[in-house]
N, C-alpha and C positions, 0 to 999 in steps of 0.2 A: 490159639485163642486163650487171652487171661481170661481167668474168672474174676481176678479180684477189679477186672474193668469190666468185664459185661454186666457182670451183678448188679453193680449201680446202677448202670443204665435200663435194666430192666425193671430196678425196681424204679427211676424215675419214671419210663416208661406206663407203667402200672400206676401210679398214683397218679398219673395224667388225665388216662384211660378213667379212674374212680371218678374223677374230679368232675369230666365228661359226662360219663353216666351218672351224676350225681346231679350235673345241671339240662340233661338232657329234657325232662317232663315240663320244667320249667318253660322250654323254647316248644316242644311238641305240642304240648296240651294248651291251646290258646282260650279257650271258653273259659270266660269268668264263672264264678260257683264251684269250678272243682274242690274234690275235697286236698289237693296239693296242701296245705296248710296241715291238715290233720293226718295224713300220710306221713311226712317227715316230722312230724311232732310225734310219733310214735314212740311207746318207748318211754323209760326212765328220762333217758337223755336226748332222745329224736338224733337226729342225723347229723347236726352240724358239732361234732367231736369230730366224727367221722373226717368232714373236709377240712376242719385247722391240722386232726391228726396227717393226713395226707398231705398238705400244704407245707406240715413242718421235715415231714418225710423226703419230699424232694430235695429242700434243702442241705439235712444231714447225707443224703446220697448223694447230693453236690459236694458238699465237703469230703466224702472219702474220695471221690471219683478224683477230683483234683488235689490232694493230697494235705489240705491243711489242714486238718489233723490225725491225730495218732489211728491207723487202719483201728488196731484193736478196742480205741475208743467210741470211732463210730459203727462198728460193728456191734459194739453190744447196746448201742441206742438204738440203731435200728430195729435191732431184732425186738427190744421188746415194745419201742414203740410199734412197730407194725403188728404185735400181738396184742396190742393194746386196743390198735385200730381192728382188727380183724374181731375182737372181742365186741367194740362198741357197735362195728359191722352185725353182726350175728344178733345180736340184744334186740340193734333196731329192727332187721328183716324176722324176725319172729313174732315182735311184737305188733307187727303190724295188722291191723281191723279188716279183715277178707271183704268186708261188707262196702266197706268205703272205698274198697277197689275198684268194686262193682259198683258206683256211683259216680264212674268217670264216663264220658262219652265212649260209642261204638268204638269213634275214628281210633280212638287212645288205649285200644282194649290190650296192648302191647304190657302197659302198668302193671297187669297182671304177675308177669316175667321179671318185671323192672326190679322188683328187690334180691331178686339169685343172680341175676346177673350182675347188680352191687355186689353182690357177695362173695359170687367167684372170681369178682376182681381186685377185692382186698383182699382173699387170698393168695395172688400173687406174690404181693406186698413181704409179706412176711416168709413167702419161701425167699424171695430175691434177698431179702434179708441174711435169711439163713447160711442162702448160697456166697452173701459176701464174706460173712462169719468164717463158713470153713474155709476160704481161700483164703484169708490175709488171719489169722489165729492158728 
């Protein structure tokens, strides 16, 4: 097993997976009036850094995976973009209003969970990072 080919693929993997659980309440939560709007408004900067970060993230893990360019240049974008994205991760699931959780219907009472599980998934991100880092450096 390479690492310096798994790595990418996990971390593509993982920023998929975000992307998912980022658009997930969107499709779940069908009742108009939720507080969905002010959920991911949370925050200095709310959520959507989060999915451009992750969207650009694939790509740079497409480029190492497939070779066009330099391992050790896209190793150290990754790395700090997915510490970037893990930062603006954490900013938002903190900042988020406990109250307006609680203002989502029964059926959706899942939301509750909904921001650590963003979070231990942009965690990912940034170990797969990591993990391409030391293989090809």
């Amino acid at each position: 097993m390479d690492l310096a080919d798994v790595a990418p693929t996990a971390g593509i993997a993982a920023c998929v997976a975000l992307l998912l659980a980022l658009v997930a309440p969107f499709v779940l939560v069908a009742d108009p009036g939720t507080g969905l709007g002010v959920y991911y408004a949370s925050g200095a900067l709310g959520v959507g850094g989060v999915g451009f970060l992750a969207l650009l993230l694939i790509v740079v893990f497409l480029s190492g995976k497939q070779e066009r360019r330099p391992p050790d240049t896209v190793a150290g974008v990754a790395v700090v973009a997915s510490l970037a994205l893990f930062a603006l991760t954490a900013a938002w699931a903190l900042a988020v209003d406990v109250q307006n959780l609680y203002s989502f219907p029964a059926s959706a009472s899942w939301i509750l969970n909904h921001r650590w599980v963003v979070l231990a998934l942009a965690a990912l991100v940034p170990a797969s990072a990591g993990a391409y880092a030391r293989a090809v450096l």
